[in-house]
N, C-alpha and C positions, 0 to 999 in steps of 0.2 A: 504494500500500500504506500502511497507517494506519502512526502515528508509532511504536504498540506495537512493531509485526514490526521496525520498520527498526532500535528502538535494541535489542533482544532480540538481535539479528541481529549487531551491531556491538559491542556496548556491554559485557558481560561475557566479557572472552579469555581467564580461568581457565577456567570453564565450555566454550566454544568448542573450547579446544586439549586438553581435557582428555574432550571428550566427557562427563563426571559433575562433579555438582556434592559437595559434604560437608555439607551437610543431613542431619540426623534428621528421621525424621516426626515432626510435632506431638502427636500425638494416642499412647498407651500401649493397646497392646491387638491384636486378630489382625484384620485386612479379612476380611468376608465375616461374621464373626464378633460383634465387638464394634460396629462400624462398618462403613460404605460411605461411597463418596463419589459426592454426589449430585449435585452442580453443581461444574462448572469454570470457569477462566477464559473469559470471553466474547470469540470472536476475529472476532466477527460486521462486516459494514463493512453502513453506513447503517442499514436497520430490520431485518437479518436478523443473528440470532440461533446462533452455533455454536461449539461446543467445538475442543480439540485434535485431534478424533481427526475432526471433519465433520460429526460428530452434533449434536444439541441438549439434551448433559448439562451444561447453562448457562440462562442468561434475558438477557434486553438489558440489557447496562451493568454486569454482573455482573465483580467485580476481584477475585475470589479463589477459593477452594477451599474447600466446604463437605462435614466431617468429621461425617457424621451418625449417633448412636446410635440406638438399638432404641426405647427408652420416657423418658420422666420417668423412669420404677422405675431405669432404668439409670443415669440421672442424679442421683437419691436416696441413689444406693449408692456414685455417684463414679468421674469417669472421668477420668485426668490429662490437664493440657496441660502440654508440654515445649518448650520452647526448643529450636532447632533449629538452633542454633548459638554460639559464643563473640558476646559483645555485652552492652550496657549498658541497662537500663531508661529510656527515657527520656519517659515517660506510663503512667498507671494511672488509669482509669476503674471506679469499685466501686459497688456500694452498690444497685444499681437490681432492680427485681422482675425475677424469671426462670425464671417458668414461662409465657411467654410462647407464645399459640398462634394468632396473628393476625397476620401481616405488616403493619408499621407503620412507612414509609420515612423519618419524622420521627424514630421511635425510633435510628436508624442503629444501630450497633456495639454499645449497651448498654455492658454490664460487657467492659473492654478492658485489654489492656499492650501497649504497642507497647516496638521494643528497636531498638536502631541496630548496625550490623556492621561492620566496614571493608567495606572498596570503596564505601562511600558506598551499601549495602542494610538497610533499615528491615523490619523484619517487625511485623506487627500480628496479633493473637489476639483474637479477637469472640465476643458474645454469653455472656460466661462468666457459670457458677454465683456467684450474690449469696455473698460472703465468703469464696470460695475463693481471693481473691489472695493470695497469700504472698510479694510480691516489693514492694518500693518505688522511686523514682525514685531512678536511682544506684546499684543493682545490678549486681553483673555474674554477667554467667550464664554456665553452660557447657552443650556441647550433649548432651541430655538433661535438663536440669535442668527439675524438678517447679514451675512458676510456678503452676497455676491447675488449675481441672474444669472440665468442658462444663459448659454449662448454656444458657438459651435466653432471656435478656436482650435489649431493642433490638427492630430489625427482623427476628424471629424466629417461627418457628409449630412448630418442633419441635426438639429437645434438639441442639445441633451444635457444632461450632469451626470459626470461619468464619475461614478464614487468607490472607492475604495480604500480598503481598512485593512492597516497592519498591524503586528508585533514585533517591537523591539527593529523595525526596518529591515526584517529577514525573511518573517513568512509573509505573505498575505493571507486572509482572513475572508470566507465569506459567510457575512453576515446573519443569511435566511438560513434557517434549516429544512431539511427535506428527505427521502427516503435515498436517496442519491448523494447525501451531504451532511450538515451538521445534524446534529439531536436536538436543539436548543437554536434559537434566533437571540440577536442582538438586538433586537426592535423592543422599544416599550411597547408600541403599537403597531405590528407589522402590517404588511400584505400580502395576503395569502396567495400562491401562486395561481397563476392564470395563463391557461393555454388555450382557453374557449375563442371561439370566432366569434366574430364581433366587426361593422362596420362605424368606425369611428368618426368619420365624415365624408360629404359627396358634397357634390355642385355642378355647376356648368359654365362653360367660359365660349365666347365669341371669338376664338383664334386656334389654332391645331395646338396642343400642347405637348411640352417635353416634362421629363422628370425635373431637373431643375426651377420651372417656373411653378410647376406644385408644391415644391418642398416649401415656394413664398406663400402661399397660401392665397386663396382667389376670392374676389366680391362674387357674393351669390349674386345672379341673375337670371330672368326668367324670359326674357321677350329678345329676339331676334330680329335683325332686321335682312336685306337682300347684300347690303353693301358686306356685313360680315364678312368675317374673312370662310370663319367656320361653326359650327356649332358642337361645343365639345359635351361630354359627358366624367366626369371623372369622381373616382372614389380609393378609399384609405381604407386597410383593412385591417387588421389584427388577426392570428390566430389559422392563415390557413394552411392546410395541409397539403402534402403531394399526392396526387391522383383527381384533388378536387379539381372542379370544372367549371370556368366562369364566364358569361354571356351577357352583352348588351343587348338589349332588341329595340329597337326605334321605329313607332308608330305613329301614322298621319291622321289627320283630323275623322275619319272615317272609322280608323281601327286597323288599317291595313298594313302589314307587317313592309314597312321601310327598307331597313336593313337591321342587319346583324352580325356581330363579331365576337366569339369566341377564343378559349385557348383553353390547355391544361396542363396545371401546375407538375413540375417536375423533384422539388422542392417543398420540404415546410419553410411558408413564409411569416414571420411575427410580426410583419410591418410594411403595408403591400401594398401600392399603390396602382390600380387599372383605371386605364380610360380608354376612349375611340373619338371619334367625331362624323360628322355628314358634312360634306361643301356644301355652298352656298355660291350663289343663289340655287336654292330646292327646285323640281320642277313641279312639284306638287301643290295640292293646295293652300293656302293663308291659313289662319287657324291655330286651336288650341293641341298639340302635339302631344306626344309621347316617349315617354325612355322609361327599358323598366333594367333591373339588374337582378337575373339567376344565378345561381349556386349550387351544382349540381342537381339541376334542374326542379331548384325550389326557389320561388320570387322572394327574392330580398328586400326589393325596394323598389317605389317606382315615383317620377315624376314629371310633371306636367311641364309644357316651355309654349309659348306663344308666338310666333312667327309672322310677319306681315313682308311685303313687298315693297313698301313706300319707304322711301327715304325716313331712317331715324333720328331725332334729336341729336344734336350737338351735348355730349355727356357733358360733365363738368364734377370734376371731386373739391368739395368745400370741405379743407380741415383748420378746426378752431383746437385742437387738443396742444396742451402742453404748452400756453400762451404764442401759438406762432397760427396766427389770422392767415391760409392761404387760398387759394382756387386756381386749381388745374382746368383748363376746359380742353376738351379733347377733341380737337377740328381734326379736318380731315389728311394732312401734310404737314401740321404741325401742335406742340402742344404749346398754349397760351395760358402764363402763370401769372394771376394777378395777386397781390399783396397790398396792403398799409403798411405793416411792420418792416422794422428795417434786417437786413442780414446783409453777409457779407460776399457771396459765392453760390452756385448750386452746382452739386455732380450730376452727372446723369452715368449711372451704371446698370450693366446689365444683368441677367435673373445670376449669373456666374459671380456677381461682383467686380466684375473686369469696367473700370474708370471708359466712359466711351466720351464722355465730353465735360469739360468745364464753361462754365456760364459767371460771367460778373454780373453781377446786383445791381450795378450801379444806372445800369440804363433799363428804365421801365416804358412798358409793359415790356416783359421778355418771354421772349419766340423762341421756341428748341424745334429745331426741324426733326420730322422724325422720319421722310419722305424714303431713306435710304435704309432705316431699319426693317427688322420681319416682325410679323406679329407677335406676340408674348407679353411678359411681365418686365417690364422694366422701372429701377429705383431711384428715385428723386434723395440726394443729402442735402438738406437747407442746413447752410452754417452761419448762426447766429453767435452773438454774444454769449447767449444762452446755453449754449452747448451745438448739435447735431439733433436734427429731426428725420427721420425716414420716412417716405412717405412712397408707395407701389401705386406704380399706373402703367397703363394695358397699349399696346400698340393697336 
């Protein structure tokens, strides 16, 4: 048996004799809800790969617990990390980019605090949002206290807190118990493990989508117009297995099976994103539409989109959050941002993060041509006095 089980096994006799440990969870907010947890401690021996519970909600060589949110949007808006116990800051790693969407095992941990406990247990908090650390070397923390936000710094490809718990800075430690793992959890209040299927969130978007402009997370909307680019369908999934079997079906105001696309899983997936779309302009009729989503050939979910042929309104996104008054209107070869407040700069980057243009402030109303980009999600930084505002808008 590896060195993990043996000293897990021996080595903490609070834990042991107590059956529970006095941990907070890291992360603020509801499982199922704000979060899932996507990857576990890896208890795997030699090249196989397995979690606490016998499953494969892990990867080889994996030493902690990954607390993963919904979108970037959710990560925009700020989602705390807390200290999970009484202890001392004793490292802070800041500063580093963190909208990271490509696993990069050189980048490691990214934006980090680790904190030291007595009985000689170390916890470390990874991958956090650039500037959110509030805490310095030589702190002391209590449990719940607000150190950091998720964010997706380091070896990262989606918005998480990637948490991890030692001994004396030689074994690692995981946390949950399981038939596969410890006898005993560190949690005051845990979470009981979860492999059920479950869809976490859908929508629809007006453009053909990739992975990276879903991982920003999309404005729900329901009405189409002819000029779309496309009309998309997409959903999040949690929990599925291989062999499962999953299906769009897209229906016209009649009932009439549209089209449909399929595929089947090869893979257990814990965190799974499917979508399709239809071009536009339809040949079909105007009207209240259809999309439904099967699962081995049981209806999951379905919903309604409304479709016309006439030229749609000129959009426009008004945001007042976080004292920065702005309006994006979204013409058709360019975006027009009107303001009052003053700032200094705007980025324009893309759903990657990759800088595609700088804009001065200084001359208003300002025009961002967008005539040469492709459809998708692309991110507005407004640099104020204030700090940095993010703000998503749709080509």
């Amino acid at each position: 048996m590896k060195q993990l089980v043996l000293f897990l096994t021996l080595g903490y006799a609070t834990v042991a004799a107590s059956g529970q440990g006095n941990f907070v969870l890291p992360i603020e907010g509801t499982y199922g809800v704000d979060y899932i947890l996507v990857n576990y401690v890896d208890w795997g021996l030699g090249n196989d790969a397995y979690d606490n519970h016998c499953l494969d909600k892990t990867y080889k060589g994996h030493q902690g617990t990954d607390f993963v949110i919904k979108h970037f949007s959710s990560m925009d808006a700020g989602v705390n990390v807390l200290a999970v116990d009484t202890g001392i800051v004793i490292a802070v790693n800041d500063g580093l980019f963190d909208r990271e969407k490509q696993s990069d095992t050189a980048k490691k941990l990214g934006n980090y605090i680790a904190v030291a406990h007595n009985n000689k247990l170390y916890t470390y908090y990874g991958h956090l949002k650039n500037g959110s650390i509030n805490v310095q070397i030589g702190d002391t923390l209590l449990p719940g206290s607000v150190i950091a936000k998720v964010g997706s710094s380091g070896n990262s490809s989606d918005p998480h807190l990637h948490f991890e718990l030692w001994y004396d800075s030689s074994y690692y430690i995981d946390p949950f118990k399981g038939p596969c793992g410890n006898q005993n959890s560190y949690w005051k209040s845990t979470i009981p493990f979860d492999s059920s299927f479950f869809t976490w969130d859908y929508g629809m978007a007006n453009f053909p989508l990739n992975l990276d402009t879903l991982k920003e997370g999309l404005e729900a909307i329901d009405t189409f117009y002819a000029q779309d680019s496309a009309i998309s369908f997409w959903s999040l999934h949690a929990g599925l297995r291989t062999g499962d079997s999953l299906k769009i079906k897209w229906f016209d105001p009649a009932g009439n099976l549209w089209f449909e696309y399929g595929s089947k899983l090869k893979s257990n997936w814990w965190l799974y994103y499917y979508w399709t779309y239809i071009n536009t302009p339809i040949t079909g009729p105007e009207g209240l539409w259809k999309v439904q989503l099967v699962r081995n050939n049981s209806l999951i979910l379905e919903k309604t989109f409304h479709y016309y042929k006439e030229q749609g309104p000129i959009k426009s996104l008004d945001d007042k959050s976080r004292g920065i008054d702005i309006k994006v209107l979204n013409h058709q070869n360019y975006w027009l941002i009107e303001s009052s407040d003053a700032f200094e700069k705007i980025i324009l980057l893309d759903a990657n993060g990759k800088v595609l243009k700088q804009i001065s402030a200084m001359i208003r109303p300002i025009k961002i041509d967008k005539s040469s980009l492709v459809p998708g999600i692309y991110i507005l930084q407004i640099h104020s006095n204030n700090g940095i505002r993010t703000i998503r808008i749709v080509r």
